[in-house]
C-alpha positions as CSV (number, residue, x, y, z in Angstrom):
1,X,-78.9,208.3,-193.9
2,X,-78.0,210.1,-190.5
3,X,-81.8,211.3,-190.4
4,X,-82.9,208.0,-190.7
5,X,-80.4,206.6,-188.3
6,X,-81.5,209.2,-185.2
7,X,-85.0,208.9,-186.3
8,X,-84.9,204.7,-185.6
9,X,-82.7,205.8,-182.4
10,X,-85.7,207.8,-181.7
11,X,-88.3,205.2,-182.2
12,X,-86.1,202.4,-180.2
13,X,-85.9,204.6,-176.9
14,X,-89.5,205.3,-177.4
15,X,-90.7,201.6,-177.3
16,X,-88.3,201.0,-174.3
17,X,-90.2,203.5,-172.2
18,X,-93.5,202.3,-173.4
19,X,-92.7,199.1,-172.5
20,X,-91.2,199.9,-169.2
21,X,-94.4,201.7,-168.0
22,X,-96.7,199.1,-169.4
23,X,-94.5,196.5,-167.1
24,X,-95.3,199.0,-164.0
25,X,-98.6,199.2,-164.7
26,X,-99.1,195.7,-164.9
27,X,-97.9,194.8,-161.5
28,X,-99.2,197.4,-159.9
29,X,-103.2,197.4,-161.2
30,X,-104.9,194.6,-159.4
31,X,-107.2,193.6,-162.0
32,X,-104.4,192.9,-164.3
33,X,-103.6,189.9,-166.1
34,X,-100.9,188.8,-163.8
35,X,-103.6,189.1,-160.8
36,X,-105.6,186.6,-162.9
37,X,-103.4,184.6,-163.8
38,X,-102.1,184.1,-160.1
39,X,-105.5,183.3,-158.9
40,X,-105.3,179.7,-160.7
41,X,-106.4,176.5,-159.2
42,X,-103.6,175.5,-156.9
43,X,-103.3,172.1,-154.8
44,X,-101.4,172.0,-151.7
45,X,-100.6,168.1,-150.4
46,X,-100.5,168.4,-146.4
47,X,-99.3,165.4,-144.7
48,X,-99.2,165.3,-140.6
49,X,-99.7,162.4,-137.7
50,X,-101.5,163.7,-134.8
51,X,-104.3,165.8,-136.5
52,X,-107.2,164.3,-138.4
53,X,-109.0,166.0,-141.1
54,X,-111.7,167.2,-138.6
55,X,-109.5,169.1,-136.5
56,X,-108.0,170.8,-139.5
57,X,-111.1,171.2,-141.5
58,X,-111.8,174.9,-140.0
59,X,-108.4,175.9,-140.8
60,X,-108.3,174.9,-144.3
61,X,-112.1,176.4,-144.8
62,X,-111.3,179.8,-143.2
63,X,-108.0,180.0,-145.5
64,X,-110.4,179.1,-148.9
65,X,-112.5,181.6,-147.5
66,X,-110.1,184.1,-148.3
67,X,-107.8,181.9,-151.1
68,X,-110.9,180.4,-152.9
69,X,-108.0,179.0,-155.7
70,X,-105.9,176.9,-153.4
71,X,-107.1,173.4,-152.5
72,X,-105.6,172.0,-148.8
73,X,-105.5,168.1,-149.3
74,X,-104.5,166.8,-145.8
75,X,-103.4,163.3,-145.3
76,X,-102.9,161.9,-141.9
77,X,-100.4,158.9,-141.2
78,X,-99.8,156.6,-138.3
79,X,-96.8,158.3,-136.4
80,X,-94.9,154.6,-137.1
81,X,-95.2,154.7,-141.0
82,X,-95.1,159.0,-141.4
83,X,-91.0,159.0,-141.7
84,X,-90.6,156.3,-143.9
85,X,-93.4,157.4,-145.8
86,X,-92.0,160.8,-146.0
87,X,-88.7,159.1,-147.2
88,X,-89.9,157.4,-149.8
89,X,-91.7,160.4,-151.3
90,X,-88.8,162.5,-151.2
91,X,-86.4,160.1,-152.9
92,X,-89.2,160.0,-155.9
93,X,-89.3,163.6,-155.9
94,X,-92.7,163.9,-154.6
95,X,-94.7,163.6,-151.9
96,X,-96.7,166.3,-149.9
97,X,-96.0,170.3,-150.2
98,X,-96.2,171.1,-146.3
99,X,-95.9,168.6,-143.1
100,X,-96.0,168.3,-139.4
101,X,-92.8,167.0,-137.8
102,X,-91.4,166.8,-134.2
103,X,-90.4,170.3,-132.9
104,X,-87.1,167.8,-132.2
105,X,-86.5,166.8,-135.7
106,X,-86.5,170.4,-137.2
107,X,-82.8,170.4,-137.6
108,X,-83.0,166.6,-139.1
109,X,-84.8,167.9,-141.8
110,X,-83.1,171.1,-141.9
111,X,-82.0,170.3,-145.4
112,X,-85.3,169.2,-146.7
113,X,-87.1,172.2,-145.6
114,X,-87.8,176.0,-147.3
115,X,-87.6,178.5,-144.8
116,X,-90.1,181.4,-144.2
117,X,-89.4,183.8,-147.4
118,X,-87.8,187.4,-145.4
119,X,-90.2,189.7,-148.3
120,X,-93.9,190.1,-148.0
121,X,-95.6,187.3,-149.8
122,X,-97.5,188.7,-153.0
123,X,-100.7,186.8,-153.1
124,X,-103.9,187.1,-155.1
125,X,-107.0,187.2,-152.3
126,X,-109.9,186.0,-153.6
127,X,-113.3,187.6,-153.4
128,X,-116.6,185.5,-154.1
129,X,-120.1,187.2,-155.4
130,X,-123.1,185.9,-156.7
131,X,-123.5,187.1,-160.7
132,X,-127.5,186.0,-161.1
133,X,-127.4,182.4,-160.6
134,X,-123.4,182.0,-161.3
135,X,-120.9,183.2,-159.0
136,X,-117.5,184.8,-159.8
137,X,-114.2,185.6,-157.7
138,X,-112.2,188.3,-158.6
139,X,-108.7,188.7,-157.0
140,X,-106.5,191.3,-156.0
141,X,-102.8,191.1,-155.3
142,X,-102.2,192.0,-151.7
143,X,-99.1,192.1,-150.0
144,X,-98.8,190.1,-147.1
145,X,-96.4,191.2,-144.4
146,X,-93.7,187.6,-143.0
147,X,-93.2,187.3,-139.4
148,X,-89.6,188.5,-138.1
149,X,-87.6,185.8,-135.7
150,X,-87.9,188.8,-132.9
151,X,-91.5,188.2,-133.9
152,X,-91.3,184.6,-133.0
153,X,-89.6,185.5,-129.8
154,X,-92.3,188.1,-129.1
155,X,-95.5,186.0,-130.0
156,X,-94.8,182.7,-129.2
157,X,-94.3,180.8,-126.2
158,X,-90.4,179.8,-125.3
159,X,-89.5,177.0,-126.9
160,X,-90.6,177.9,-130.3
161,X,-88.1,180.1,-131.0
162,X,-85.4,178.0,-129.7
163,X,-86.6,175.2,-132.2
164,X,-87.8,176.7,-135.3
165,X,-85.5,179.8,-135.8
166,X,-82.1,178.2,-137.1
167,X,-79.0,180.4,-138.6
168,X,-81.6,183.4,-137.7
169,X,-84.3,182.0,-140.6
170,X,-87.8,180.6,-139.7
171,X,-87.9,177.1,-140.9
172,X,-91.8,176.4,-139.2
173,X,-94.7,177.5,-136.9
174,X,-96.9,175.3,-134.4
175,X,-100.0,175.4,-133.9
176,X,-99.8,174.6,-130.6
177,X,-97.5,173.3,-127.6
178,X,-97.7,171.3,-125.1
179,X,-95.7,170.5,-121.8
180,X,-95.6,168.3,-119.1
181,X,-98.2,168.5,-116.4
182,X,-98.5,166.7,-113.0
183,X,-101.7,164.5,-113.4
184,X,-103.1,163.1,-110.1
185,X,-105.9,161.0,-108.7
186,X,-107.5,163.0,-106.4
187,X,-109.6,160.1,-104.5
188,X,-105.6,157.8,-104.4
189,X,-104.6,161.7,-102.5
190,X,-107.4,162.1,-100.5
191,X,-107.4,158.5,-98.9
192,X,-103.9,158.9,-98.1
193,X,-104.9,162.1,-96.2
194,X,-103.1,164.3,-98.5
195,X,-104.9,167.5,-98.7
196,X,-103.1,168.9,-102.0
197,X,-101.6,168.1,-104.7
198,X,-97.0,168.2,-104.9
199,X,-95.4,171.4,-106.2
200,X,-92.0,170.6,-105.5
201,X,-90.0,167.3,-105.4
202,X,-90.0,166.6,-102.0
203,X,-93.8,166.9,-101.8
204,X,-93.4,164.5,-104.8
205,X,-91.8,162.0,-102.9
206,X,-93.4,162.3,-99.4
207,X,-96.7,161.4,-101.0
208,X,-95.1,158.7,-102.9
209,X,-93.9,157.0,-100.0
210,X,-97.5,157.7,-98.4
211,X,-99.3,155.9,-101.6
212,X,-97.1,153.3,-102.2
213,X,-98.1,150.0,-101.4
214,X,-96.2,146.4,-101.5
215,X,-96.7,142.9,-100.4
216,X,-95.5,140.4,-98.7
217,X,-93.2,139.2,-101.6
218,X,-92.2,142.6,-102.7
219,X,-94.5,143.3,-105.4
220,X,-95.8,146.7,-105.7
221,X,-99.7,146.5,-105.5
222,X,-100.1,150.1,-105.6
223,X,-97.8,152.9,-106.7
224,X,-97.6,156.7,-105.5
225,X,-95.7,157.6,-108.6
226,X,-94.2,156.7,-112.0
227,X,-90.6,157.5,-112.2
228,X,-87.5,155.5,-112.4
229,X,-87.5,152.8,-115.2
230,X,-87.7,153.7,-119.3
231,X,-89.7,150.8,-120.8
232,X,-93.3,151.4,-118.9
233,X,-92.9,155.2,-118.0
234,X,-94.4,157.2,-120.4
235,X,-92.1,159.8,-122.0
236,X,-89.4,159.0,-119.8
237,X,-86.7,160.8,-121.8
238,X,-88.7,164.1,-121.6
239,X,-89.0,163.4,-117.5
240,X,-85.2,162.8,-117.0
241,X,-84.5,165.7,-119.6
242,X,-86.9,167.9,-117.5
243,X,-84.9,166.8,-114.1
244,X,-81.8,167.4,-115.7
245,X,-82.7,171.3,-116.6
246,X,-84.3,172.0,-113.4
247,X,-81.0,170.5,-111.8
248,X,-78.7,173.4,-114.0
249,X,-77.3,170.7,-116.3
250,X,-76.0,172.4,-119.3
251,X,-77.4,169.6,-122.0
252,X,-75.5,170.3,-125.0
253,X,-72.0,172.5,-125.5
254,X,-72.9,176.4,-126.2
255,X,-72.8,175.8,-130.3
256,X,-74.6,172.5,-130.3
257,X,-72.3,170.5,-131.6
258,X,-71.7,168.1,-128.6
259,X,-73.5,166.6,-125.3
260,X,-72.8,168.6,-122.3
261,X,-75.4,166.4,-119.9
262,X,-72.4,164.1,-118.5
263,X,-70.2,167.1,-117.4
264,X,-69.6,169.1,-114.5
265,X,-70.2,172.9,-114.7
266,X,-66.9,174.8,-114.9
267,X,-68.5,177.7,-112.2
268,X,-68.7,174.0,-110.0
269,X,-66.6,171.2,-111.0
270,X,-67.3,169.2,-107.5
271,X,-71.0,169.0,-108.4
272,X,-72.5,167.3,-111.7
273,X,-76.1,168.3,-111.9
274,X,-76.6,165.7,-114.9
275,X,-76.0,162.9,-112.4
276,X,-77.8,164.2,-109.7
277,X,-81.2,164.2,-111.8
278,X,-80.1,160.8,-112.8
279,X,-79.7,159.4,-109.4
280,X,-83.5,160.8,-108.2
281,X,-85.0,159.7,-110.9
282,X,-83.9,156.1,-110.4
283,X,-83.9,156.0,-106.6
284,X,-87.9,155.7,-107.4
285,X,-87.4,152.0,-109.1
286,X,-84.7,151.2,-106.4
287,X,-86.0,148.8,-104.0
288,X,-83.2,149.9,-101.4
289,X,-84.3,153.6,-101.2
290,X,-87.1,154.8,-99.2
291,X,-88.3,156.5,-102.7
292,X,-89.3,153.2,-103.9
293,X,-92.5,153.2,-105.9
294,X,-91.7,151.8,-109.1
295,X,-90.2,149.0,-111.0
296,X,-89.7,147.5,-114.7
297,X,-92.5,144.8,-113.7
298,X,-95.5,146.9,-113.6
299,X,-98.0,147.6,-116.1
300,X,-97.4,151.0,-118.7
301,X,-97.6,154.1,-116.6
302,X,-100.6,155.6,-118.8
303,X,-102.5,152.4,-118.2
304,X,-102.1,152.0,-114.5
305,X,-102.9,155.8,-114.2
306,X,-106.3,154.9,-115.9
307,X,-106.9,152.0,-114.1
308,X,-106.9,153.8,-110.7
309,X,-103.5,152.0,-109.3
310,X,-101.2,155.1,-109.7
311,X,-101.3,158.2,-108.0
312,X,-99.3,160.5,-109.8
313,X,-98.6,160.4,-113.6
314,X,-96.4,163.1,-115.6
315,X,-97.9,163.6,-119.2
316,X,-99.3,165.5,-121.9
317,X,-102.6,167.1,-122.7
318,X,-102.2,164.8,-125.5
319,X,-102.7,161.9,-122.8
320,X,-106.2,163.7,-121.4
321,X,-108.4,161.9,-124.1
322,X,-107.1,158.6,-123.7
323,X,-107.3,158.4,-120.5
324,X,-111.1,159.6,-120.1
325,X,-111.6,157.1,-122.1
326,X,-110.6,154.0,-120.4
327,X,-111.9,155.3,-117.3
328,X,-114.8,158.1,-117.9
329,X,-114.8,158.3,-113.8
330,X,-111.6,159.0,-112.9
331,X,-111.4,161.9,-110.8
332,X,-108.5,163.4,-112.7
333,X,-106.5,166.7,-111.1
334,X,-103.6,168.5,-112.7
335,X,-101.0,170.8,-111.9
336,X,-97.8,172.5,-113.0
337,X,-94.9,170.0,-112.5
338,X,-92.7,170.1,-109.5
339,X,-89.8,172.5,-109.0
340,X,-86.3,172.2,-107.6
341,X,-86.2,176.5,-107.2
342,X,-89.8,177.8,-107.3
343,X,-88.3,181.6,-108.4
344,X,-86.6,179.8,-111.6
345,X,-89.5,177.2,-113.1
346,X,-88.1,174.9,-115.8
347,X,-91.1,172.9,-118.5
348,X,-90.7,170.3,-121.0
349,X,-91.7,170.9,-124.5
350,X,-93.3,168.6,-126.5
351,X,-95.0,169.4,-130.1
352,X,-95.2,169.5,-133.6
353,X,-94.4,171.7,-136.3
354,X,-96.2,172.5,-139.6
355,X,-93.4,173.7,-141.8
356,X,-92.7,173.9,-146.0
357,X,-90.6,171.3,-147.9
358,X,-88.1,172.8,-150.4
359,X,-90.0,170.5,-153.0
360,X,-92.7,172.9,-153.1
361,X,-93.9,174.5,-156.2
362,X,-96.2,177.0,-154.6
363,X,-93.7,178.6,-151.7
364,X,-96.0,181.3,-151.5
365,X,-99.1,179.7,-150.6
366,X,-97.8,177.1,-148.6
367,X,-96.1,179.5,-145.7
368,X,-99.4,182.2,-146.7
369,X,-101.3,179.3,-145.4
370,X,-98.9,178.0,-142.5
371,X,-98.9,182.1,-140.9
372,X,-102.2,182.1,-141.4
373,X,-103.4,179.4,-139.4
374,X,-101.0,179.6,-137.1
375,X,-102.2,183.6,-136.3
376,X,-104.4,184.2,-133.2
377,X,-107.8,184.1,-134.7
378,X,-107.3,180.7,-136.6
379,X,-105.2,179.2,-133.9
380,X,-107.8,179.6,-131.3
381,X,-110.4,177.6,-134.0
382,X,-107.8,175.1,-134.0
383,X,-107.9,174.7,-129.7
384,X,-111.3,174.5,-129.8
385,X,-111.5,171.7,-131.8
386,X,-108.5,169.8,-130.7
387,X,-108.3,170.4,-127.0
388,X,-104.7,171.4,-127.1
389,X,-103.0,173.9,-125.0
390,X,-101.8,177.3,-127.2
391,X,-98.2,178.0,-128.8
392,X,-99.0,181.8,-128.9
393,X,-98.9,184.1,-125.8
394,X,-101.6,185.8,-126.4
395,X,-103.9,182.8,-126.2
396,X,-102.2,181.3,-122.6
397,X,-103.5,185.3,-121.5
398,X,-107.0,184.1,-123.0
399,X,-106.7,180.6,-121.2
400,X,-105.0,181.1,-118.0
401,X,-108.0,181.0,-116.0
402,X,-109.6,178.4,-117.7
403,X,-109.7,175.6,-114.8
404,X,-109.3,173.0,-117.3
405,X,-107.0,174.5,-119.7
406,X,-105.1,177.0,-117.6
407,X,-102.2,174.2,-116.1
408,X,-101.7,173.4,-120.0
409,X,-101.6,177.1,-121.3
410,X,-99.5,178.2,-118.5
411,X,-96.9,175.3,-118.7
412,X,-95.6,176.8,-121.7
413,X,-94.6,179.9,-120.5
414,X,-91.8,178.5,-118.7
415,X,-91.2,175.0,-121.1
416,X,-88.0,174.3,-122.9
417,X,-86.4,171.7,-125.3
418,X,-82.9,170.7,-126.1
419,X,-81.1,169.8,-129.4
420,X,-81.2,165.7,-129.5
421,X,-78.8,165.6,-132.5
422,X,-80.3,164.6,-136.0
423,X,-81.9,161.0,-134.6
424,X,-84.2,162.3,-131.9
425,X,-85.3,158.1,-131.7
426,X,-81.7,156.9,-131.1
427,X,-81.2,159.5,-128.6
428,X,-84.0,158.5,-126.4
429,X,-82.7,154.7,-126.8
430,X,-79.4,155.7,-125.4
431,X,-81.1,157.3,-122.3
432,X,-83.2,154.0,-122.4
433,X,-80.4,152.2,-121.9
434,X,-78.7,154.9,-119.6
435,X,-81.3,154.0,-117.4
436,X,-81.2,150.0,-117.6
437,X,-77.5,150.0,-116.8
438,X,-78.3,152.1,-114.0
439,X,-80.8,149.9,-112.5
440,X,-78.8,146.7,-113.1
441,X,-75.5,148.2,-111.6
442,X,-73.9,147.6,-114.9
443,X,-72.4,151.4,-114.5
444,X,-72.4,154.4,-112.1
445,X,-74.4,157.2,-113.1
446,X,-71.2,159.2,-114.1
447,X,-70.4,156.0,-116.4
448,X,-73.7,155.8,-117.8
449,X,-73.8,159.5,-118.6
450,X,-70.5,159.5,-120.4
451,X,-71.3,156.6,-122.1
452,X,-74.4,158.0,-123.3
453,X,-73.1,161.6,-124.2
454,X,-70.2,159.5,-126.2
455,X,-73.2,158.1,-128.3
456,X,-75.6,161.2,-128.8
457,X,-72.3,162.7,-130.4
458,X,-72.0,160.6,-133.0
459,X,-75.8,161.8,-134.1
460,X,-75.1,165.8,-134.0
């Protein structure tokens, strides 16, 4: 009995080690059944708002190019129905396996999201040859190297890493950003005998007051610039936001847990830089102030700028199209916005994000195919096609003398955003209304701003 004992001791330990090297070999051989078996059809539902299928087709062909098993179904939604789309799906427990959301609702969704895995992804790359008149893909596992958050400070322009790197994990990557720009008609410029375009504020409002029309009963006929009201200035919240930095005002406390925009700095408590951004940006829609070029009565900014009435317009790239298109002979010029200190230049960030949901069954691909069109060769595909200014500093080098692109590429060098708290929409209503009770002497800006920081709070 002992012999037979040790002998079937023997034999266990033998099949132990046979097994364990079969298990290395298995991972490690790239024609093994594993690497098959990963290289099954896989579908990917990719839901965004500002990119149509064109625009993302490249992306998703290069990617199949080299993932011939994954399928990229994009679906594009109107920005007003995407949220409550995206909602609905997620209280059914389905829905799409990436999107593209606000760079400001990243910590919104914070909880619905899967962040960037901190391991190499193992994927199965696909190769494609013609066998006679069939064709067959072999793949082989390949390990695929996941970008660092020092990476993301590194590689992308400024804001990205502010926005997308929470609790030091990568919850998304853009493929591009854009910033405010200073848009201006050069023939409104050149007939008021002003030879070049503002790069500070007090250019801004000299030429203003030069441009500026109004009649007999007070009505402005044709306006200099477009600042001072909410309702028919176009991204007024990122304008007054953009004042407010360049002013010093510290928007939110150092943890992000409260508004700060209301307050005085402690290194100056005599001077509150929040209020003084206010009280410019107003003066321009105060008929008492010699900065008067604007009021609640006039038509959308956007669509006055087209029509040839305004002079100066602050917007997006995203704004370019449109606007060509309403007026194909606008002589359009544009340049970096104004600055308060020329040796410290302060942008405004405005863009999207393609990140993972924590739905997902197919982590993996999803942030393989996120890094992958988001890297420098696919990203500059992706430009091309949608006229969009870069996310990636190594594209803004490509771009910067581009006389088109260049302002765009450039502005994102020195752009920034700020934490809205988790209902970016009912933050910019409370600046909306900051505004209003401004302009109708309901408060003083110091009220206004208190009041307002009192409400953002109850969102972060």
């Amino acid at each position: 009995m002992p012999f037979f004992r040790a002998r079937f001791v023997q034999l266990f330990f033998l099949c132990i080690v046979v097994l364990l090297f079969a298990g290395v070999g298995c991972k490690n051989n790239p024609d093994s059944k594993e690497a098959l078996e990963r290289g099954v059809p896989v579908t990917l539902e990719y839901w965004g708002v500002w990119n149509d299928a064109g625009q993302m087709k490249p992306l998703v062909d290069a990617y199949r190019a080299i993932q011939p098993n994954v399928k990229i179904v994009y679906r594009k939604f109107r920005f007003e129905e995407f949220e409550s789309k995206l909602t609905e799906a997620l209280a059914e427990d389905r829905g799409p396996d990436l999107i593209s959301i606000h760079n400001t609702w990243m910590r919104r969704y914070q909880s619905k999201l899967l962040p960037m895995p901190k391991t190499p992804l193992r994927m199965p790359r696909g190769k494609t040859e013609k066998k006679g008149v069939a064709t067959e893909t072999t793949y082989t596992i390949t390990s695929v190297p996941v970008l660092s958050p020092r990476a993301i400070k590194d590689h992308f322009v400024p804001p990205v890493y502010t926005d997308v790197v929470i609790g030091n994990e990568i919850y998304g990557l853009p493929l591009s950003v854009d910033s405010l720009v200073l848009f201006y008609n050069r023939d409104m410029l050149a007939q008021a005998k002003i030879t070049k375009a503002p790069s500070t504020w007090q250019e801004v409002l000299d030429a203003a007051r030069t441009v500026t029309q109004v009649d007999k009963e007070g009505k402005i006929t044709r306006s200099g610039v477009a600042l001072g009201t909410a309702n028919n200035v176009a991204r007024y919240f990122d304008i007054v936001s953009l004042l407010m930095l360049q002013t010093g005002t510290q928007m939110t406390n150092s943890d992000g847990t409260k508004s700060a925009f209301h307050s005085a700095p402690k290194a100056a408590p005599d001077r509150n830089p929040g209020a003084e951004a206010l009280e410019f940006y107003t003066n321009f829609a105060n008929p008492n102030k010699e900065s008067y070029a604007w009021n609640a009565s006039l038509p959308d900014s956007s669509e006055m700028f087209a029509s040839g009435q305004l002079a100066m317009f602050f917007g997006y790239a995203y704004h370019l199209p449109a606007i060509k298109a309403k007026n194909p002979t606008l002589d359009i010029g544009f340049v970096p916005v104004p600055q308060l200190n020329p040796s410290r230049e302060v942008n405004y960030a405005n863009y999207w994000v393609e990140t993972a949901l924590k739905k997902t069954k197919y982590p993996n691909e999803v942030w393989d195919f996120i890094q992958f069109s988001t890297a420098e060769l696919q990203g500059e595909k992706y430009l091309e096609k949608s006229g969009r200014p870069p996310a990636l500093r190594s594209l803004v080098d490509k771009l910067k003398e581009d006389p088109d692109k260049g302002v765009f590429a450039l502005s994102g060098l020195t752009a920034e955003s700020w934490y809205h708290g988790r209902n970016p929409a009912a933050a910019e209503e409370v600046f909306k209304d900051l505004i209003s009770r401004v302009l109708d002497g309901k408060a003083t800006f110091q009220e206004a701003l208190t009041s307002a920081a009192a409400q953002m709070d109850q969102t972060f």
